[in-house]
MARPA-442744 format. One line per 5 residues: number of its first residue (from 0); for each residue x, y, z of N, C-alpha, C. Coordinates in nm, 4 decimals, padded with zeros to 6 digits. Layout:
BEGIN
NUM> X,Y,Z,X,Y,Z,X,Y,Z; ... $
***
This chain:
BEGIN
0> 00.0842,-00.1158,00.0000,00.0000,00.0000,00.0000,00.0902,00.1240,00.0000; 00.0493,00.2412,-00.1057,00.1219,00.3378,-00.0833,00.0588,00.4447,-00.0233; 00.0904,00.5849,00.0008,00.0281,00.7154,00.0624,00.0946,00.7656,-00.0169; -00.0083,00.8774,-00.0733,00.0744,00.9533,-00.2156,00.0377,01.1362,-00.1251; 00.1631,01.1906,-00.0871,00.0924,01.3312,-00.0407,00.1000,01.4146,-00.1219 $
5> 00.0160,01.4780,-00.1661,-00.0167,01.6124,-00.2593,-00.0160,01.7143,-00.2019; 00.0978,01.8490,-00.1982,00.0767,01.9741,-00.1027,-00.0388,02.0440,-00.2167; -00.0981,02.1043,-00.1034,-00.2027,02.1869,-00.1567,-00.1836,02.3126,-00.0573; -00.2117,02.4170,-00.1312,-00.2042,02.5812,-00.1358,-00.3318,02.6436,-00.1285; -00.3870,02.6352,00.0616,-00.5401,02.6716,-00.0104,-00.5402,02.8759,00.0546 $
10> -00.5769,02.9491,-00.1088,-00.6374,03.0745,-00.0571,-00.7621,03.1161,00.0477; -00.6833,03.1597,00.1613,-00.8460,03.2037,00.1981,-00.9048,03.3599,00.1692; -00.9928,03.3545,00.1039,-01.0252,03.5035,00.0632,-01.1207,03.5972,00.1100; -01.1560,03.5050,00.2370,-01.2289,03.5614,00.3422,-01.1689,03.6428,00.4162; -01.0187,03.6046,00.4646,-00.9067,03.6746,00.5594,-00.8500,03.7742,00.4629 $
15> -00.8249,03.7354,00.3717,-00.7819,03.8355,00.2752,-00.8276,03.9400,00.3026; -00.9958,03.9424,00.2292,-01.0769,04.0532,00.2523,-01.0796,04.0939,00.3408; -01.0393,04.0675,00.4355,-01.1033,04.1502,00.5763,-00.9830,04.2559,00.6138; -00.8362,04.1901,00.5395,-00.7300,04.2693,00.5930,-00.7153,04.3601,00.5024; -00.8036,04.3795,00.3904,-00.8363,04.4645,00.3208,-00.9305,04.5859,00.3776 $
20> -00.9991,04.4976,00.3562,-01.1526,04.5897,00.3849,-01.1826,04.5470,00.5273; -01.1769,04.6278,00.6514,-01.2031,04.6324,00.7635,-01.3565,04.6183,00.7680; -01.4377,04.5723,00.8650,-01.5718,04.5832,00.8528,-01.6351,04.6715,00.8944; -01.7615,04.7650,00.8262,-01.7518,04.9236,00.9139,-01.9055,04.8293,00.9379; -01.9487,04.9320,01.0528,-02.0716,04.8908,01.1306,-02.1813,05.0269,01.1212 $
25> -02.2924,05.0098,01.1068,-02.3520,05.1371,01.1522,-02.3826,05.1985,01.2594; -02.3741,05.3095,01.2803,-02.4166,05.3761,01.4710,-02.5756,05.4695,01.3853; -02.6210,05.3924,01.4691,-02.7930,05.4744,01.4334,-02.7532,05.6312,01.5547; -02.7746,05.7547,01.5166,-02.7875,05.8903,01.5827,-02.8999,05.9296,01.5180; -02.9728,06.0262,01.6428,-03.0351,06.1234,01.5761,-02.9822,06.2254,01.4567 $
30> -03.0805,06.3125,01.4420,-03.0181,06.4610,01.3512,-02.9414,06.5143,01.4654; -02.9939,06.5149,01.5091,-02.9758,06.6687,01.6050,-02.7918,06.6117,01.6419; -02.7823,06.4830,01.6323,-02.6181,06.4666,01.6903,-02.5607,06.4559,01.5864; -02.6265,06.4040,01.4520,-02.5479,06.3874,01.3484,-02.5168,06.5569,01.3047; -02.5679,06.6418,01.3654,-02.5358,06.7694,01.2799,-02.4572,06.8121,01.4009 $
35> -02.4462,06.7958,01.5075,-02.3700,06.8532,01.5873,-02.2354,06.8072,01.5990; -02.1974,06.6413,01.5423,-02.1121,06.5707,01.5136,-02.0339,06.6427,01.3416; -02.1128,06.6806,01.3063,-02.0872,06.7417,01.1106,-01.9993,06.8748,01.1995; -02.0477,06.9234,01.2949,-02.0375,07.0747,01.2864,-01.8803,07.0444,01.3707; -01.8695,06.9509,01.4547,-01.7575,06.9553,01.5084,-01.5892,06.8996,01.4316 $
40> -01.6188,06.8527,01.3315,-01.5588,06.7602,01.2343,-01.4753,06.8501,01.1322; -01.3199,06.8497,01.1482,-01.2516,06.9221,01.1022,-01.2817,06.9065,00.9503; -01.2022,07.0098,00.8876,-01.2093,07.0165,00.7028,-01.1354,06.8763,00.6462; -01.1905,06.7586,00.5952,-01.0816,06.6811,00.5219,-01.0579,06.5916,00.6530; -01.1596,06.5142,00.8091,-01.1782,06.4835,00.8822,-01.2705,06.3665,00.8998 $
45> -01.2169,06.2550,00.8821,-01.3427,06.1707,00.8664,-01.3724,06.1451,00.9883; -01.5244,06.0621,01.0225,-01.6081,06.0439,01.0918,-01.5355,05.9406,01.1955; -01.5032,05.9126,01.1630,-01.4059,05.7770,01.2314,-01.2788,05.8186,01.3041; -01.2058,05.9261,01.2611,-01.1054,06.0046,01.3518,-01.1646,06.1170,01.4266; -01.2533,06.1503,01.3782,-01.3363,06.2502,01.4800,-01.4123,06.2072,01.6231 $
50> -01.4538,06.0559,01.5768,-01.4925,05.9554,01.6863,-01.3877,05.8771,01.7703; -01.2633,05.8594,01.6967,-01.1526,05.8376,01.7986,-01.1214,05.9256,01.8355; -01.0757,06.0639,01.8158,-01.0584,06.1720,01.8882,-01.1281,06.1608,02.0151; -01.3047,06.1687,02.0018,-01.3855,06.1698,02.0902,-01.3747,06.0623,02.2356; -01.3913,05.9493,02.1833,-01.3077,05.8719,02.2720,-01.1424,05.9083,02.3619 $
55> -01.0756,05.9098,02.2563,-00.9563,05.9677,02.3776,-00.9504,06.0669,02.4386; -01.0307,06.2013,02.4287,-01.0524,06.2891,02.4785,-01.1302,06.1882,02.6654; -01.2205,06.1541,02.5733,-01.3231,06.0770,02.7652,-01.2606,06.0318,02.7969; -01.1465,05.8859,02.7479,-01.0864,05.8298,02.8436,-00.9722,05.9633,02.9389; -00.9095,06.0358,02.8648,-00.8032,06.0930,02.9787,-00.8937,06.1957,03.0537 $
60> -01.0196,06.2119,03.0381,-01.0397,06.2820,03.1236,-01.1157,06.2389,03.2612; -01.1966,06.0802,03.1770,-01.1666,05.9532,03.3255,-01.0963,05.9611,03.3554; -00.9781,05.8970,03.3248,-00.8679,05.9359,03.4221,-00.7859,06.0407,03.5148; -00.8070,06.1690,03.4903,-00.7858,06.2493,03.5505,-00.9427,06.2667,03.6503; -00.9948,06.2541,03.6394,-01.0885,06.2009,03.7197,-01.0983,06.0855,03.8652 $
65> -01.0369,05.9469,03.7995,-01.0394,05.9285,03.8611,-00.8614,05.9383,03.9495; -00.7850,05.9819,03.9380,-00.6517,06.0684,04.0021,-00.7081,06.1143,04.1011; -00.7854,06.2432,04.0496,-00.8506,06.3218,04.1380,-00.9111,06.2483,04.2663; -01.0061,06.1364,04.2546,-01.0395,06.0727,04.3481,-00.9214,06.0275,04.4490; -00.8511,05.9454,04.3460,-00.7479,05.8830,04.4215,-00.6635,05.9443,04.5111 $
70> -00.6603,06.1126,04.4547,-00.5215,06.2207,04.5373,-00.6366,06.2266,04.6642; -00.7566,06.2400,04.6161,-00.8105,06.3318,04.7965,-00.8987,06.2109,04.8466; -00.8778,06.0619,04.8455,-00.9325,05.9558,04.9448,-00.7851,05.9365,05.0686; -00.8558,05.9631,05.1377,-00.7553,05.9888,05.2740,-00.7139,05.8419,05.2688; -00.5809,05.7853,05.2967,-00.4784,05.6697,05.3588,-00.5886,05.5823,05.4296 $
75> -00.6393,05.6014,05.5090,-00.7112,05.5251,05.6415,-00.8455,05.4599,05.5195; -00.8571,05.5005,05.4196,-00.9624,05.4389,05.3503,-00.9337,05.3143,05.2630; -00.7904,05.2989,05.2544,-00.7434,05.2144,05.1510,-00.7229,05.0877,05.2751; -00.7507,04.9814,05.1885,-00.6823,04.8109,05.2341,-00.6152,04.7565,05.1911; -00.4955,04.7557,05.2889,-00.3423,04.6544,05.2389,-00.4091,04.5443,05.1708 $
80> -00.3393,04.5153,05.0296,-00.3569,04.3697,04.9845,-00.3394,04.2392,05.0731; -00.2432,04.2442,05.1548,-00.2653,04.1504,05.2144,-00.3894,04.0966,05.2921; -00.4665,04.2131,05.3422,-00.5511,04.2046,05.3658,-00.7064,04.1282,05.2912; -00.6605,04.1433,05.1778,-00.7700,04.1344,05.1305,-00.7313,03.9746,05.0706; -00.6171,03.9045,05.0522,-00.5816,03.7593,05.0323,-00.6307,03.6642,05.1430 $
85> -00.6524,03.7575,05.2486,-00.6646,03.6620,05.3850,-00.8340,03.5974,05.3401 $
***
């Protein structure tokens, strides 16, 4: 008895595409945000860097947020980790 191996080369053109063409999704907004979103949106600014903008803008300002918490919660409020393994 023999085993005959044949390499085979298979395209996938599913992965392909995708590292092509990213998949865009829709965000349903009203008018009233879609024009307030138009109005904020630099010249030559797409919708998608204007919305990551938007995002990194909230996250650092969570975070300075929560800093803020963290600078003025007095010592006596926090629990040693060890504590909390027990």
């Amino acid at each position: 008895m023999f085993t005959i191996f044949i390499p085979v080369k298979i395209l996938n053109i599913y992965s392909v595409y995708i590292m092509i063409m990213p998949a865009l999704k829709r965000l349903p907004v009203s008018e009233k945000i879609w024009k307030e979103l138009g109005a904020m949106k630099g010249a030559g600014q797409t919708y998608d860097d204007l919305l990551g903008e938007l995002i990194e803008r909230a996250k650092k300002a969570r975070l300075e947020e929560d800093l803020m918490v963290w600078e003025n919660t007095p010592d006596s409020e926090y629990v040693p980790l060890s504590e909390l393994n027990g």
